[in-house]
Structures are given as structure tokens and as C-alpha cells.
N, C-alpha and C positions, 0 to 999 in steps of 0.2 A: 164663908158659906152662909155663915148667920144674916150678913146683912144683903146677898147678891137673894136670900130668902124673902130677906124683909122687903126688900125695893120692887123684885117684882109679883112681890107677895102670894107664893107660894106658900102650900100650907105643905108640912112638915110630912105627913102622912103619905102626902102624893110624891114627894122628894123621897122616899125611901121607897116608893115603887119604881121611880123613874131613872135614878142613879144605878142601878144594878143589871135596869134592862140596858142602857147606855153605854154601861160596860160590855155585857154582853156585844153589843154589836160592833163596838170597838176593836176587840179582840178580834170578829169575827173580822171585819174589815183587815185588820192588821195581818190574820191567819191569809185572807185572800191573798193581796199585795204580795207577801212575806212569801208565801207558797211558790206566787208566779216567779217571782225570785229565785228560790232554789230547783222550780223544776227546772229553768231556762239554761242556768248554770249547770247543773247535773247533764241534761241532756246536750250542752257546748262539748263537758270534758266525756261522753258515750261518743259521740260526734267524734272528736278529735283519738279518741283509742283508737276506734277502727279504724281511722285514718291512717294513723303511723303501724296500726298491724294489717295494711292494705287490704282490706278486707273493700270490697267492690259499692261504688259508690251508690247504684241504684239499693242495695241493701244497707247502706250506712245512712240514706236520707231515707229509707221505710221506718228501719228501728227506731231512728233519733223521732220523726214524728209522732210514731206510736206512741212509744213511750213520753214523748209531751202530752199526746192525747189523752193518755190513761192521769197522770199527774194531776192534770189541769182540771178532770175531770177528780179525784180525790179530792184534790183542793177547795175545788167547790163544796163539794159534800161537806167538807169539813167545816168549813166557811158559813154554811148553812144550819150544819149542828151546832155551832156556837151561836148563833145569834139567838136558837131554838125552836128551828124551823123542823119537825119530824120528818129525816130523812129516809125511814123506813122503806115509805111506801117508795121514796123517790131510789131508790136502790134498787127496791122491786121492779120497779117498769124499770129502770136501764136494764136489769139481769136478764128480764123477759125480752127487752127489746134486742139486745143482745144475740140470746140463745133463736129468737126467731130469725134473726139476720144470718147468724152462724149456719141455721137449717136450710133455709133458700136460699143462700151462696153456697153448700157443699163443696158442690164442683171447682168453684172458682178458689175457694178456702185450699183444698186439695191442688190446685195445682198454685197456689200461691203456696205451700207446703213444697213443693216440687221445686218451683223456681228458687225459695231459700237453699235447699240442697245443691240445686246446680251451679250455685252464685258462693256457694261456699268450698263444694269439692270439686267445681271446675273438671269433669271430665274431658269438656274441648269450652276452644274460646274462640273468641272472632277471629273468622280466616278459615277457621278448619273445615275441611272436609270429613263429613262424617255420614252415617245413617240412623238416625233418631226419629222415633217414633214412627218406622215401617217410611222410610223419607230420606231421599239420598241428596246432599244437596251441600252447600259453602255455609258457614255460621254467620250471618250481618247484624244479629242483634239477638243478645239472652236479656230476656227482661224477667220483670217478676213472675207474669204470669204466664208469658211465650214468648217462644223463642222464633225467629225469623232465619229461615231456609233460604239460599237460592240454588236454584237446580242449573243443572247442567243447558238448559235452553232458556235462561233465566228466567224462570218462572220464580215468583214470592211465594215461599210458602209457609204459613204462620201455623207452628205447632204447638199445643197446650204441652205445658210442661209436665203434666202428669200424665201423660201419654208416654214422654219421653222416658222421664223414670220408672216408669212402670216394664219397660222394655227394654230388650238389650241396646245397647246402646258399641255402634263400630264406629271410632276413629281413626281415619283412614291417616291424617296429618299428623299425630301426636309421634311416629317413630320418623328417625330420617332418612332411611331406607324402607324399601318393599322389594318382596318377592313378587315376579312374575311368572304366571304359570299359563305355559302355552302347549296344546298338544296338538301332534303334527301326526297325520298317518300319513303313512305311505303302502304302497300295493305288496302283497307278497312277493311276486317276481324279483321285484326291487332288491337292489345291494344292498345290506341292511347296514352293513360298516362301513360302508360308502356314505350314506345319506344317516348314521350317527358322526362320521367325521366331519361331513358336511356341517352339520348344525352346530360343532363346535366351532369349526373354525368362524364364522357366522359369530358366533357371542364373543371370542375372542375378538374380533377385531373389531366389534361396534364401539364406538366410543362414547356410549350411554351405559354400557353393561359395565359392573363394578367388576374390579378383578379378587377383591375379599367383601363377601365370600366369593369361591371360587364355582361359578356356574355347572351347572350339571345339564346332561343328557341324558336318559336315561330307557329305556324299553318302559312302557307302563302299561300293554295290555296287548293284546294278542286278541283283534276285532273280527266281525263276522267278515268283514272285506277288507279289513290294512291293520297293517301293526305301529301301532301309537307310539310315539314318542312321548316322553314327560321332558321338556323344557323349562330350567328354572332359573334364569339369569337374575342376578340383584342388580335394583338400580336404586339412583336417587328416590323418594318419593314422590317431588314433584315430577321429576320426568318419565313416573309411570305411564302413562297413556301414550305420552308420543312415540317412546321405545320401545312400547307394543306394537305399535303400527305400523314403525319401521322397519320392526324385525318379521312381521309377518310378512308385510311387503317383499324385502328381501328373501326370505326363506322360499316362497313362491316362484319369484324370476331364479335362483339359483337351482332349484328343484329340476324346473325346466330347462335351463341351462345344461344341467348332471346328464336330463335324462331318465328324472326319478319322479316314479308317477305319482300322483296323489289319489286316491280313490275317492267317487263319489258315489253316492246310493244307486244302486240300478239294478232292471230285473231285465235277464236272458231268458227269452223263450225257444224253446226248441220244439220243432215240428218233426212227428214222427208220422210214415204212410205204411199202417197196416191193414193187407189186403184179407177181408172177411171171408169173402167167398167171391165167385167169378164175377158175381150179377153187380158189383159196386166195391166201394173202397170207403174207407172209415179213418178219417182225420183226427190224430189225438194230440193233444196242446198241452207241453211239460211245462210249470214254470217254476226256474232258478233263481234263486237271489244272493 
């Protein structure tokens, strides 16, 4: 050192201020590199847990970058403290910048809060039919922040996921059965254990109706104009809707078939002619429902 002093003649004084900032910045150099190193590595083996604990890949590439970001973002600082740059201030505005991002994203923070819950506790998954967020419609995509609907007339419909959480939440797909509940009136007149025989035989012999459990028929109310049937055949889940249709269908022609009325809403007016006195007559209008 004495002589690399003497050659390019350096005085002594200045080398002992200069040797210690040189370190310093080494170090910090080394802290940078060093850092990038283990956050990369760290956030590989976070990466690869969640992988093998299948934990859903659009949340396994949020975490793994945050957590680089956050790192990266240490690293620096640190990097910066070593060399003896006062990172005080420079904390302060990230923590400011920070909390002011945090406060005009709420909404989107909030349901970015939502979409981690759905991505973790999986209430339905793609495919399913559900109703989320007052929204009835097939699952095509849970993302972080929303989730994509399609309806019954294939309409898209993209719903913040804190709508979704925030509200009940019905999965129609998640059991492999469903109950079907159909109610049937028929007129007073009518056979009533004629057209309850009727409707069983009817579920019995459709070959969409489950025979466990075993279907019911049942009287369910006693109407201003027909006495109701409660109708509860199990079917598959997916073949809800069609062995609706078909059974109503059926239920219909067979009814008529029997001879078994169905009643519909309607009003009976009756005309009554009472005579007041000799000089004219007074027309009075009852009406029945």
C-alpha cells in the first residue's frame, strides 16, 4: 500500500478518508447483488410450496411477485444504508406513497381481499353454476379481482369479488343431486287420489327421476281456486332443468288425458233483476272469484 501510495502519490490523509468510504460502498454493492440473490431464491422455494400445496396459480404468481417486490425493495434500502445514503426520508415517502395508494385503491384492495379468499376457499370453481353477487350465471374465470359469469343467454358478466363475498353466495353445481319442487293444482271437483296417483305414477316411470331418494307427492295447500300438490322428484343436477320441462310437459297432457282440470285465475259475474217498483227495473252486478 506504501508504495501503490507513493507511485501515485497520494497523501496519507486522503487515503484514510477514502479506504473506509470504498469499503463502505463495497459492502453496499455486495449487500445489493447478495440480496438480489436471496430474495430470487426465497421467492423460487415460496413459488414452488404453493405449488406442491396446489394452492391456485393466479395467487401463487401475485404472492411470489410481491414478496420479490417487497424484498427487492429492502434490499435496496439496505444497499443504500450501507453505502450512507439517509434512507430516512426515503422510507418516509415510500410509507406515504404507499398508504396514499392503499387509500384511492380501497375498493379495488377490498376486493383484491376477496378474490385471495375465493382462490383459497374455493366456494365453486370453473364450470359451476352458481348465484354470486345477486348474478346467476356458469363460473369462466375467478381472477384476483373478478370473477366472470356467464348467464343463461350467454351474456358475460364480470363481478367484483367483494360483492361476491359480501353476499350469500348459492352453488347450484357443488352437490350431484337436486331436488325439484313443482306445484300442481288442480280444481276442487277433481279426484284428488286420482290425480295424487296420477303424479306418482308420472315420477315413477320418468327415467330422469332418481328412485333414492324416493319422490314424494304430497297435498301442500288448500288454494282460493285448486288444491296444490307439492311435487319433489330427485334428479341428477345437471339434468335439473330438462326433467323440469319434461315433467311439466307430461303432467299437462296426462291431466288432460285423466280429465283432471287445472285451474286458472278467473272471475264469475252473476246478474241479478230486481224489480223496484212498477215504473222500471234495477240491474245489480255480483262479482265472484
Amino acid at each position: 500500500m506504501r508504495f501503490l501510495v507513493d507511485d501515485l502519490k497520494i497523501p496519507e490523509h486522503w487515503l484514510a478518508l477514502i479506504l473506509p468510504e470504498a469499503a463502505r460502498i463495497m459492502i453496499g454493492i455486495l449487500i445489493f447483488f447478495i440480496g438480489r440473490l436471496v430474495i430470487s431464491a426465497a421467492v423460487r422455494v415460496l413459488r414452488n410450496v404453493m405449488r406442491r400445496g396446489r394452492a391456485d396459480e393466479t395467487l401463487t404468481a401475485f404472492i411470489g411477485n410481491a414478496a420479490y417486490g417487497i424484498g427487492y425493495a429492502l434490499v435496496i434500502i439496505s444497499a443504500l444504508g450501507q453505502i450512507g445514503i439517509n434512507t430516512n426520508s426515503l422510507t418516509a415517502v415510500v410509507g406515504g406513497a404507499a398508504l396514499a395508494v392503499g387509500l384511492s385503491l380501497q375498493s379495488q384492495l377490498s376486493a383484491f381481499a376477496a378474490g385471495v379468499l375465493l382462490i383459497l376457499f374455493r366456494p365453486f370453481k370453473i364450470g359451476d353454476y352458481v348465484e354470486a353477487g345477486g348474478i346467476k350465471g356458469t363460473v369462466e374465470e375467478i381472477k384476483i379481482i373478478h370473477t366472470v359469469l356467464s348467464t343463461k343467454d350467454n351474456q358475460e358478466v364480470i363481478v367484483p369479488n367483494n360483492a361476491i363475498t359480501s353476499a350469500t353466495i348459492t352453488n347450484y353445481s357443488s352437490r350431484t343431486t337436486r331436488r325439484l319442487d313443482i306445484t300442481v293444482g288442480i280444481d276442487y271437483d277433481a279426484d284428488l287420489l286420482k290425480a295424487k296417483a296420477v303424479l306418482e305414477e308420472i315420477l315413477n316411470a320418468h327415467p330422469g327421476v332418481l328412485k333414492d331418494p324416493v319422490p314424494t307427492v304430497t297435498v301442500r295447500a288448500l288454494g282460493a281456486s285448486s288444491v296444490d300438490f307439492a311435487v319433489w322428484p330427485w334428479v341428477l343436477t345437471n339434468d335439473w332443468l330438462t326433467v323440469q320441462g319434461e315433467l311439466l310437459q307430461i303432467i299437462k297432457l296426462r291431466f288432460d288425458a285423466e280429465g283432471i282440470a287445472i285451474p286458472f285465475p278467473q272471475m264469475d259475474l252473476h246478474l241479478r233483476d230486481t224489480r223496484s217498483d212498477k215504473s222500471g227495473s234495477i240491474l245489480r252486478v255480483e262479482q265472484r272469484g
